[in-house]
C-alpha positions in Angstrom: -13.3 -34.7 -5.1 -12.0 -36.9 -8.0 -9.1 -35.3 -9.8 -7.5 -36.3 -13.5 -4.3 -35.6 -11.9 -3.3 -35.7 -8.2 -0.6 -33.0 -7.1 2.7 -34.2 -4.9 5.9 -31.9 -5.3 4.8 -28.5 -6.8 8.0 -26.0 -6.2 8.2 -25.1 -9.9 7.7 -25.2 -13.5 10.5 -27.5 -13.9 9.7 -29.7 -10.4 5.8 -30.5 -10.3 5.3 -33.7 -9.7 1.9 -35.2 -10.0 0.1 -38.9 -10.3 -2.0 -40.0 -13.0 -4.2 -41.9 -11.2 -6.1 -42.0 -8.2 -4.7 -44.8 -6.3 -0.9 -43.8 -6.0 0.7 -47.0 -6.4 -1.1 -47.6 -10.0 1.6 -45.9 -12.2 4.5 -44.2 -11.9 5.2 -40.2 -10.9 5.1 -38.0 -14.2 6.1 -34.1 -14.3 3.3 -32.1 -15.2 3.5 -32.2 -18.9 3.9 -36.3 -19.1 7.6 -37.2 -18.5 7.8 -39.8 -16.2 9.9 -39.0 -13.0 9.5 -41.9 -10.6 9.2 -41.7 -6.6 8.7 -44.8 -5.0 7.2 -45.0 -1.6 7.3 -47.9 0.9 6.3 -49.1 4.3 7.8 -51.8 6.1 5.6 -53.5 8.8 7.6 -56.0 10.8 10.3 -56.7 8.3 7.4 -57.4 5.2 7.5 -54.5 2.6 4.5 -52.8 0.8 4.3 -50.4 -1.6 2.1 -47.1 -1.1 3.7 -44.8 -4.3 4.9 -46.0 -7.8 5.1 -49.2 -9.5 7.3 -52.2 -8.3 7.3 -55.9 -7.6 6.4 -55.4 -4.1 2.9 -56.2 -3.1 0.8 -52.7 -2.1 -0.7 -52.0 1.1 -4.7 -51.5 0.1 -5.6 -47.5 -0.8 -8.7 -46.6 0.9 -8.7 -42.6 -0.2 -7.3 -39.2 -1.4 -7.9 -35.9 -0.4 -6.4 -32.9 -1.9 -7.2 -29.7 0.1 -5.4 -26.4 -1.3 -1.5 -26.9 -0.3 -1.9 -30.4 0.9 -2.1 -33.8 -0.8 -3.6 -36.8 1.9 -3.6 -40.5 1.3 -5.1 -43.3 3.6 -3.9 -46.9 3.4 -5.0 -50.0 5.2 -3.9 -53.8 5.6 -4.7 -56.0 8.5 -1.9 -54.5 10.8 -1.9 -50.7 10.2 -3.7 -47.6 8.6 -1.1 -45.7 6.7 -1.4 -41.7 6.3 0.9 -40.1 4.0 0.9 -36.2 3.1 2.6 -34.5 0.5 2.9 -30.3 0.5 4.9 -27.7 -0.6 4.8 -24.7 1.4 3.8 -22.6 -1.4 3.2 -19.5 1.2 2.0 -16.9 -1.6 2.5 -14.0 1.2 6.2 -15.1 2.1 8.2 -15.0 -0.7 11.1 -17.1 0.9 9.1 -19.6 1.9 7.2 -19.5 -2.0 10.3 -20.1 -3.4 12.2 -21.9 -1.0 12.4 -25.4 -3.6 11.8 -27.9 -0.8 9.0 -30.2 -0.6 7.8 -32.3 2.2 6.6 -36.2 2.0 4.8 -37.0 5.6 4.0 -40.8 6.6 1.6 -41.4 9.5 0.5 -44.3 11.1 -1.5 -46.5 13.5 -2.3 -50.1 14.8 -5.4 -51.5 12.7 -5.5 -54.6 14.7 -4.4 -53.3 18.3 -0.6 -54.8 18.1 2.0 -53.1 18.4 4.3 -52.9 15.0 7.6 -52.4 14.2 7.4 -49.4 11.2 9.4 -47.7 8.8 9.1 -45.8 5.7 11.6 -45.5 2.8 11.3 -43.0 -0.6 13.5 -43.5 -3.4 14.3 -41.5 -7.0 14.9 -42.6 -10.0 18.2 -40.9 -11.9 15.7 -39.4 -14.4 15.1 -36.4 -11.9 18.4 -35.7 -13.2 18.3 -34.8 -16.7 15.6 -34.4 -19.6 14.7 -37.8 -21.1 17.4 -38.5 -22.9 19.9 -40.3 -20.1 23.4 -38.6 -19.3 26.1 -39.7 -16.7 24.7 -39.1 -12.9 26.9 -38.8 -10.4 25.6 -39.3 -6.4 26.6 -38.7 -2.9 25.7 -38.2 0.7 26.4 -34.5 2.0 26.2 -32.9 5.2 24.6 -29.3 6.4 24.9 -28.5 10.5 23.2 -31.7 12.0 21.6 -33.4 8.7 22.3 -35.5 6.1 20.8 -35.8 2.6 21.3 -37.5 -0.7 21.8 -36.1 -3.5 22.3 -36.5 -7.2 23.1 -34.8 -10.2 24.9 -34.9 -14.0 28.2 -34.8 -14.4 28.2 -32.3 -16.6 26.0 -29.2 -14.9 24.8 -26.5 -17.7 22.4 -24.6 -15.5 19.5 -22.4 -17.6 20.8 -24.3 -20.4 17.4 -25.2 -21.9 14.2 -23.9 -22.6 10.9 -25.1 -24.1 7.0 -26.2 -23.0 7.0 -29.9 -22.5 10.7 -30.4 -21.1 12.1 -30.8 -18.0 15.1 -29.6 -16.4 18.4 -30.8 -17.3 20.6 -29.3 -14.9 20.7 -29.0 -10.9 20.6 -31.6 -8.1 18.1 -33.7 -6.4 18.2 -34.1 -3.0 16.3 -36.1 -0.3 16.5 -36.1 3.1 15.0 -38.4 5.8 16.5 -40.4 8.8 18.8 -42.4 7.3 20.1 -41.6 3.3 21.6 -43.4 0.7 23.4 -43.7 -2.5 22.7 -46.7 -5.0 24.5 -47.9 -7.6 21.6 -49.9 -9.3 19.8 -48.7 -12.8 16.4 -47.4 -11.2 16.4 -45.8 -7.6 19.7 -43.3 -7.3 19.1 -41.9 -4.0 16.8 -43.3 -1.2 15.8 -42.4 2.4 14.0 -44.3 5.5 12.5 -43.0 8.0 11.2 -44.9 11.5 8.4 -43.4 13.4 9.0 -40.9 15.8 6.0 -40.3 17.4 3.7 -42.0 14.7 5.3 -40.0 12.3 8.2 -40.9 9.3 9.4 -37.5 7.2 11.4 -37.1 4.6 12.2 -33.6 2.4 12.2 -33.3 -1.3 14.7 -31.1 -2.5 15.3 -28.9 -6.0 18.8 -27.3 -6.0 18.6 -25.7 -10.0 21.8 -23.6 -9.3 20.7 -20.9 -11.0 17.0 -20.1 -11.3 16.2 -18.3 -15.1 18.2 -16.1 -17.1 17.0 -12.4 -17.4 19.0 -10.4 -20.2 21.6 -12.3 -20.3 22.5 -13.0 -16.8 21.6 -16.3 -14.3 19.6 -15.7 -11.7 19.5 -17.8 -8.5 16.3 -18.4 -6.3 14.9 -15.9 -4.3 15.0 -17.8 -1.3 18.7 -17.2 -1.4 18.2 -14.2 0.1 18.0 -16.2 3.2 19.8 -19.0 2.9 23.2 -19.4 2.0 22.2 -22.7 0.0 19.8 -25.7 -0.9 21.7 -27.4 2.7 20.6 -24.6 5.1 17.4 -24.8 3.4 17.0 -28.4 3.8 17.7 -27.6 7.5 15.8 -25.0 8.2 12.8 -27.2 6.9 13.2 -30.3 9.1 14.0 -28.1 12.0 10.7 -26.4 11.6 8.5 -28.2 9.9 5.4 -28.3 12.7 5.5 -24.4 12.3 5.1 -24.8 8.7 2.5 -27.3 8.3 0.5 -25.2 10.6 1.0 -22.2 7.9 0.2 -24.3 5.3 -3.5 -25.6 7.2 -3.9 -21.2 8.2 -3.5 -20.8 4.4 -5.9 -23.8 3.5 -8.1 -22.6 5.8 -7.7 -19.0 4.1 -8.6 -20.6 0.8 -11.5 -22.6 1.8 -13.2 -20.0 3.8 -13.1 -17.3 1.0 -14.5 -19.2 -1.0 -17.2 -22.0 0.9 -19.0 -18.4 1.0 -20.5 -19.4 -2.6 -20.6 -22.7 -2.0 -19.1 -26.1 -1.7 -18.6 -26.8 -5.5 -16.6 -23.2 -5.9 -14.5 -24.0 -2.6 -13.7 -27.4 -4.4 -12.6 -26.3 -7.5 -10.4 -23.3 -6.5 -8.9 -25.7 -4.0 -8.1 -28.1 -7.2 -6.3 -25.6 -9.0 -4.3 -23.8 -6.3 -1.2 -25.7 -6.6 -0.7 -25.7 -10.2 -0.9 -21.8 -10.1 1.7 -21.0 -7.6 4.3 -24.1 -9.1 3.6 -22.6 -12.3 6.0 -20.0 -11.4 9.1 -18.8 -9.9 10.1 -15.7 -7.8 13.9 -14.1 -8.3 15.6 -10.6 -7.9 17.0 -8.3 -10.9 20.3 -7.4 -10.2 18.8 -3.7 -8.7 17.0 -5.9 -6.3 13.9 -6.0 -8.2 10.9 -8.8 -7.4 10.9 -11.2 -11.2 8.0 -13.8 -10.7 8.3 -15.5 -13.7 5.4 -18.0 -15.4 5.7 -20.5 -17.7 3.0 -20.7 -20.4 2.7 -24.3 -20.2 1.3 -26.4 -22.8 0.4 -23.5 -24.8 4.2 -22.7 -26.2 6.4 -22.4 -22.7 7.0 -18.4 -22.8 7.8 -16.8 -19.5 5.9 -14.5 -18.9 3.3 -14.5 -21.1 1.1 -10.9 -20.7 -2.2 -12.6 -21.6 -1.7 -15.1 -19.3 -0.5 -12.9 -16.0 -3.5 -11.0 -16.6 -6.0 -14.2 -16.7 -4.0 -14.7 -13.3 -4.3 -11.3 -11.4 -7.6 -12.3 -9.1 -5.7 -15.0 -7.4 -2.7 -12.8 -6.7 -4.9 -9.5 -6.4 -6.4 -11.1 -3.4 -3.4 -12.9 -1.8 -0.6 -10.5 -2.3 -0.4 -8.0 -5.4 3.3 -7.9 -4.9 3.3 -10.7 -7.1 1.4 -8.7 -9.9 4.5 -6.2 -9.9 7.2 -9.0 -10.4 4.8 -10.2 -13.4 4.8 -6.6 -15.0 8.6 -5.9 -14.6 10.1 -7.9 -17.3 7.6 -6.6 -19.8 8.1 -3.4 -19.4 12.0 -3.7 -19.3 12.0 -5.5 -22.8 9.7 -2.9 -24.2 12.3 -0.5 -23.4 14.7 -2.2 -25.3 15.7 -1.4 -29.0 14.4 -4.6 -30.1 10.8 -3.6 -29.5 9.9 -1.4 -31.7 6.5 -1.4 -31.9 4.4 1.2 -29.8 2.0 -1.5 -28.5 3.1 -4.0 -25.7 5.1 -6.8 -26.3 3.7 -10.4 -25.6 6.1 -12.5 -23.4 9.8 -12.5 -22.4 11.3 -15.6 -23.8 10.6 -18.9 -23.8 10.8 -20.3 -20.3 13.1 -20.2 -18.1 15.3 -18.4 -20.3 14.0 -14.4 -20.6 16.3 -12.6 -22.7 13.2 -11.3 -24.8 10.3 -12.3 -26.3 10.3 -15.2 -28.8 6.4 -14.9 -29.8 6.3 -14.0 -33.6 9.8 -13.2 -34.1 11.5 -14.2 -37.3 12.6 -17.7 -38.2 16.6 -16.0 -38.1 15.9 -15.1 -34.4 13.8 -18.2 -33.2 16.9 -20.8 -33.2 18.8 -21.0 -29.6 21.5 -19.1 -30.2 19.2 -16.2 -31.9 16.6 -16.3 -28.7 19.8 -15.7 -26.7 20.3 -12.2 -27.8 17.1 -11.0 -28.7 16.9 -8.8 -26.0 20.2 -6.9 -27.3 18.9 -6.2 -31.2 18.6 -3.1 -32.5 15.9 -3.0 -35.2 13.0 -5.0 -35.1 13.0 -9.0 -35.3 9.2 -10.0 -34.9 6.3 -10.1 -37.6 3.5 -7.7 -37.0 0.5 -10.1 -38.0 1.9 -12.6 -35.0 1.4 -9.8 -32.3 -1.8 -8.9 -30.2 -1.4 -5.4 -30.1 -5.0 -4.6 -28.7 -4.8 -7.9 -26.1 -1.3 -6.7 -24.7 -1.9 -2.8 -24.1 -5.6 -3.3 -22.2 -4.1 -6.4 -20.4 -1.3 -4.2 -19.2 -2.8 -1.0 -18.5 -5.6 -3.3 -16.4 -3.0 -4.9 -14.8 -0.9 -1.9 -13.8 -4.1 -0.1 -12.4 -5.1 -2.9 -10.8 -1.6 -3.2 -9.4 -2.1 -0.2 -7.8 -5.9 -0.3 -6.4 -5.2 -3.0 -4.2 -1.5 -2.2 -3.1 -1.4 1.4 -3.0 2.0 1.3 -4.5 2.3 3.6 -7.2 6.3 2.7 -8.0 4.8 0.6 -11.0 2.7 3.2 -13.1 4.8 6.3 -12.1 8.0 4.5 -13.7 6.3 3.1 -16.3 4.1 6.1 -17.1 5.3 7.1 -20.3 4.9 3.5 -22.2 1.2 2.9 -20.5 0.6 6.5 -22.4 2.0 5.2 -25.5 -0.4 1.8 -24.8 -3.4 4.2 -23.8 -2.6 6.0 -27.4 -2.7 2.9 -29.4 -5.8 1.9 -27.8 -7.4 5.1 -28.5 -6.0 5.3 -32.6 -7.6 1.8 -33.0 -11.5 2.7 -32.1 -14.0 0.3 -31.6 -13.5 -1.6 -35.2 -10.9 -3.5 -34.3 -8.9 -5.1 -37.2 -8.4 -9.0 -37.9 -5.7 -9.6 -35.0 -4.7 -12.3 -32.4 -6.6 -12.3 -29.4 -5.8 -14.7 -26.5 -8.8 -16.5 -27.8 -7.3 -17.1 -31.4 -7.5 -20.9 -30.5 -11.1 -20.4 -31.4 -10.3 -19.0 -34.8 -8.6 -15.1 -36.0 -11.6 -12.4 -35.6 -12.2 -8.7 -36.8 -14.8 -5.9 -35.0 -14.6 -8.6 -31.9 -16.5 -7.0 -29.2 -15.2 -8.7 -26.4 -11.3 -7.8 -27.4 -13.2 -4.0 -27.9 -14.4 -4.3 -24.1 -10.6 -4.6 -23.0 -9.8 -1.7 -24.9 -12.3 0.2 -23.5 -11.4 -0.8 -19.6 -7.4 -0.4 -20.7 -8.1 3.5 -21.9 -10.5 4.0 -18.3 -7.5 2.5 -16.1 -5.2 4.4 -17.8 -7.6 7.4 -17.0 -7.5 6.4 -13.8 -3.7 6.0 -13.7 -3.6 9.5 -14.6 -6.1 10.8 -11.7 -3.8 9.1 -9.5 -0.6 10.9 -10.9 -2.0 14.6 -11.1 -1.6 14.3 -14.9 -5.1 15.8 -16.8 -6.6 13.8 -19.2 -9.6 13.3 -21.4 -9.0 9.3 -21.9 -12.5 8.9 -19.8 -14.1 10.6 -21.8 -13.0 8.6 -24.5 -13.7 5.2 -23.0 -17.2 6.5 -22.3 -17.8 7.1 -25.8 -16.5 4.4 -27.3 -18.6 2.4 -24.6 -22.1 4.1 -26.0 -21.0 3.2 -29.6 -20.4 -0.5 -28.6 -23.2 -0.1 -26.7 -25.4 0.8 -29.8 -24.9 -2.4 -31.1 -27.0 -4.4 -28.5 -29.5 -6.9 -29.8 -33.4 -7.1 -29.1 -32.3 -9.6 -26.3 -30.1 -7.3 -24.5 -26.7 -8.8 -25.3 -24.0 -8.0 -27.6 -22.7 -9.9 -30.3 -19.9 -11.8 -31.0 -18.5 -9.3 -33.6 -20.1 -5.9 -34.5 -23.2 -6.1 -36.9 -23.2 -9.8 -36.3 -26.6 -10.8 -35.7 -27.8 -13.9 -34.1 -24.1 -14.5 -32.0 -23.1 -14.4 -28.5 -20.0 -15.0 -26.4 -18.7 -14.3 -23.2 -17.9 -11.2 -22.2 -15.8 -11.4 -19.7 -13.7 -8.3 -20.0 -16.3 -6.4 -18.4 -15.9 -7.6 -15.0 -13.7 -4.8 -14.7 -16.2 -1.8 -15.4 -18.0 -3.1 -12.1 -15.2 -3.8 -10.0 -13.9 -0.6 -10.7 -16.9 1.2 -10.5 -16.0 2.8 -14.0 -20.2 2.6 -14.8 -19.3 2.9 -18.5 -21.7 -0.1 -19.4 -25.5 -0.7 -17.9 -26.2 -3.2 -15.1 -29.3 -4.2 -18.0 -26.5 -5.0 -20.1 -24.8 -7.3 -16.9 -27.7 -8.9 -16.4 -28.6 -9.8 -20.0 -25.1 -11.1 -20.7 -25.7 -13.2 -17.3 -28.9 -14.6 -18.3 -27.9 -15.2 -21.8 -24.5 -17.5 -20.5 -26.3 -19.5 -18.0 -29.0 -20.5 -20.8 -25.9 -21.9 -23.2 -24.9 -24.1 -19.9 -23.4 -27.2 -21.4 -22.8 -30.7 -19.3 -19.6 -29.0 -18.3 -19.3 -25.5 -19.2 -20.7 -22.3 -21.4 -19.0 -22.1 -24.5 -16.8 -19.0 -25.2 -18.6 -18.5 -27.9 -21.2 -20.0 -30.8 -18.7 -21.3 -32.9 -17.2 -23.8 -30.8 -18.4 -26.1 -28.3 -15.1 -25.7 -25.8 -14.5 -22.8 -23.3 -12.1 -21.8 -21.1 -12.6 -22.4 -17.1 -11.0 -18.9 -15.9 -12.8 -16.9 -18.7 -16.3 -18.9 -17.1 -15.7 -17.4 -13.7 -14.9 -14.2 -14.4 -18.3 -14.1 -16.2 -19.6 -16.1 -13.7 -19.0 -12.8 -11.5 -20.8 -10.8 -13.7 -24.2 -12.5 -12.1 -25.5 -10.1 -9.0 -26.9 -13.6 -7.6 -23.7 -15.3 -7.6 -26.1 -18.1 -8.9 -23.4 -18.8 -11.9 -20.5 -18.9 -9.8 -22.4 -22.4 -8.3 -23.2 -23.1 -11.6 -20.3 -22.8 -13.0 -18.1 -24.7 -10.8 -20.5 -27.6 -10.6 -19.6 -28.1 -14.2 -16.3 -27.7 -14.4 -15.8 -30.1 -11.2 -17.9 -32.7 -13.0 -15.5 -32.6 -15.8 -12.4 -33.3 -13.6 -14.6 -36.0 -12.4 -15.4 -37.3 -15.8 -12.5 -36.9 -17.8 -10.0 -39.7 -19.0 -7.3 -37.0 -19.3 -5.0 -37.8 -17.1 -3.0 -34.4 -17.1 -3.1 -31.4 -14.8 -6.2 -29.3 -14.4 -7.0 -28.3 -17.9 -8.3 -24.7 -18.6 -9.5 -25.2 -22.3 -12.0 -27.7 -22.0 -14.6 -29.1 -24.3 -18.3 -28.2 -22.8 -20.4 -31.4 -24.0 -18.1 -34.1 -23.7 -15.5 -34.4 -20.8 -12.3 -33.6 -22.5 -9.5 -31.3 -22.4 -8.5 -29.3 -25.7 -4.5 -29.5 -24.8 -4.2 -26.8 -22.3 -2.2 -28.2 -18.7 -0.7 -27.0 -15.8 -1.6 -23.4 -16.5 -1.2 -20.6 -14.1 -4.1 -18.7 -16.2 -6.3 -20.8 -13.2 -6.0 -18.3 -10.7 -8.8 -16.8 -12.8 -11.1 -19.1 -10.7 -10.1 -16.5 -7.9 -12.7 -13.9 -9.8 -15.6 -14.4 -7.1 -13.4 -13.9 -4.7 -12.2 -10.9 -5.8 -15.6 -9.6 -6.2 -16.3 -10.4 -2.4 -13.4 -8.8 -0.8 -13.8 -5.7 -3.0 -17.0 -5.1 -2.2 
């Protein structure tokens, strides 16, 4: 599988670290968005040294492959005297939330005689000081510490401001890098700050990357530190813990590869490939904390779109991956956004969009006037009382359906009702709004405004529809008597009234001649809600895999891009599961074909191989939709 961009530390929105090109000594490490964060790797065979990671003057020892499998990252080397295997994972364990959020990283070197000799072998990483601060250089300071029976390396600014900024394509200016292996060092030199070596034991060299941020986000006002905390007194014991146990936790990290695969090989090899692609970037693309009542945060970052946290329309593009795997998750997305829609801030009586702008959520920064959108204003949103944000920049019908699908959903496949019985009283007020605003939607955002502002769109009408049904729903499950089904199945037969002599529906009421995915109704059959005709599914199906581009359907006539979650969750739609195949094959030709050398993209052109901006976004564990489909049926 040939990617645009490989994955090697994932822990979290501020520490993913990928490579740009295929052979790992060809250019330098990069965060995800571009800034250039060098590791260098090196093997020493009998006292002559040969690169396997970064650039440098020393000679490289020959790639001869890369696989990535879902948590794992595997190289192969060769020269004349050994074959070099070197791993990189992160034991992003989506069902353990210490271990998800435990910011250590691990960097595994292998080896063997190629030419039946026996070799003298070591293994060194070293970091450049730009770990250590956001571009622009500041004073580093370095040092060797100690925890129980290791040692590690670590480096840092001077001056520590932890949480102390925020935006998309930035990296984090605070905390300290740490590396443990063998042997550890401090260097005084302008590049590599810290370094480790590592002999052999065994035929194996390991070393541990490590993320100490101090504090992890702030959340109304007050710094949060990682979740793993709750275990570990601090980023030493972690450090620990992980070299003490690391054969356990590779093993959990091939179990949960293994998990991955096997869901999803039952479409086929091209799905099980693609999901496998993207299942790093969603789990790094956030971070897990507690509230101060000891309540789950998992916070996203937007990235490359505008770096909110917690972004509603892009949790909910998300919720098949963490549906499946551990709905947990989905609460920890929810709870923010429902906190600052209690505040006096948000005054509207439709959901709010996001929570700040990562990793700072003191309230959401998404259309709010220019007063409030400085640094200092962003601060104290969350603690205004009248209302700071411009109507025509909010997505009043996107945010209520996404939430009210998300908190049913939520509670279909955990049987934890905590969520919508605290929270009944604004998913009411959502369910109202949806119900006020019919079928004729006016011109407002969508999540698909990239592909231009629409009014009557049928699609957004579709999520309105399944928002007033789960809120139905919600209601069954309280005791509380309602007539909202009744009014999603009406509203269903009037959209349904619009369909054209091929079956499908438009792109926009009494638009004739237009199409575009529909992928909002995935949820009338995996609920069993039955408010729209399996003629209608199959049309719509039909209709999507006959606008099958070299590497995609478009989302819609106008354009010739799409989105790679929104395909699969169409992709679902088909009773053959013949799309899914379809689908994937496309989008995994792209990764093969693009020059883009950035994370998998999501908003992709369909004809020619190139990514529309779109990187590193958690909105991937769309892909999951298939999945979802199987294991709820």
């Amino acid at each position: 599988m040939k990617l645009p961009c490989y994955p090697l530390v994932t822990i979290d929105p501020m520490m993913s670290i990928w490579s740009k090109s295929e052979k790992l000594y060809e250019s330098d490490t990069i965060l995800w968005c571009g800034i250039r964060k060098a590791m260098r790797g090196t093997v020493v065979i009998d006292g002559e040294r040969y690169r396997f990671m970064g650039l440098s003057k020393e000679p490289e020892i020959g790639q001869k492959g890369v696989e990535v499998t879902p948590l794992v990252t595997v190289y192969r080397f060769e020269n004349k005297k050994i074959a070099l295997t070197v791993k990189f994972w992160t034991p992003l364990f989506w069902d353990d939330l210490i271990m998800l959020s435990t910011p250590c990283s691990f960097i595994e070197c292998e080896f063997s005689s190629a030419d039946g000799k026996v070799h003298n072998v070591s293994a060194e990483i070293s970091l450049d000081k730009e770990f250590c601060y956001d571009r622009i250089p500041k004073p580093v300071k370095e040092q060797v510490k100690s925890y129980g029976k290791i040692k590690y390396a670590v480096m840092g600014r001077k001056k520590q401001k932890p949480v102390s900024k925020s935006g998309d394509g930035v990296s984090a200016d605070w905390g300290y890098i740490c590396l443990y292996g063998d042997e550890v060092a401090v260097n005084k030199n302008r590049r590599a700050f810290i370094s480790a070596r590592s002999d052999f034991k065994n035929g194996r060299a390991l070393f541990i990357f490590a993320y100490d941020d101090i504090k992890s986000v702030e959340y109304m006002g007050e710094k949060l530190d990682g979740y793993y905390k709750q275990r570990f007194s601090g980023i030493g014991e972690a450090i620990e813990y992980c070299a003490e146990n690391y054969g356990v936790l590779y093993e959990g990290a091939v179990s949960r590869n293994k998990t991955i695969r096997d869901d999803a090989e039952i479409f086929s090899r091209n799905y099980a490939d693609m999901v496998t692609a993207a299942c790093r970037q969603v789990l790094a693309g956030h971070k897990p904390v507690l509230d101060a009542e000891g309540n789950i945060l998992y916070f996203s970052k937007e990235c490359h779109s505008n770096g909110c946290i917690n972004t509603v329309d892009v949790s909910y593009p998300a919720l098949p991956f963490f549906l499946i795997y551990n709905s947990e998750l989905i609460k920890g997305m929810m709870t923010g956004i429902f906190a600052f829609a209690r505040t006096n801030a948000w005054q509207y009586d439709f959901a709010p969009h996001d929570i700040g702008t990562y990793p700072i959520a003191n309230g959401q920064v998404y259309g709010c006037f220019k007063k409030y959108s400085s640094r200092k204003g962003k601060a104290g949103i969350y603690k205004q009382n009248k209302n700071v944000f411009r109507y025509d920049s909010q997505m009043p019908v996107e945010e209520c359906g996404n939430m009210l699908i998300m908190a049913y959903a939520h509670y279909v496949y955990s049987k934890d009702k905590s969520v919508i019985e605290k929270n009944f009283d604004l998913l009411e007020g959502w369910a109202k709004y949806l119900v006020n605003a019919s079928i004729e939607l006016e011109n407002q955002l969508c999540t698909d405004d990239f592909a231009g502002h629409s009014e009557k769109n049928v699609n957004l009408a579709i999520k309105e529809i399944m928002g007033i049904a789960a809120f139905s729903k919600i209601c069954g499950v309280l005791g509380v008597e309602n007539s909202y089904f009744e009014t999603a199945a009406q509203y269903a037969a009037q959209l349904s009234s619009f369909v054209l002599p091929d079956g499908t529906l438009p792109f926009a009421l009494n638009e004739k001649n237009t199409w575009s995915l529909k992928y909002n109704l995935v949820w009338d059959k995996l609920f069993s809600f039955n408010l729209f005709s399996e003629e209608l599914y199959r049309a719509e199906s039909s209709k999507y895999k006959q606008k099958l581009d070299t590497y995609g359907v478009p989302l819609d006539y106008r354009k010739k891009f799409t989105k790679t979650d929104w395909m699969m969750w169409a992709a679902a739609l088909d009773e053959n599961n013949d799309s899914v195949n379809l689908y994937s094959k496309a989008i995994l030709k792209y990764l093969a074909d693009t020059g883009d050398d950035i994370c998998f993209s999501d908003w992709i052109d369909t004809d020619v191989p190139k990514s529309e901006g779109f990187n590193h976004r958690t909105v991937q564990g769309g892909l999951w939709m298939p999945v979802l489909f199987s294991k709820t049926e």
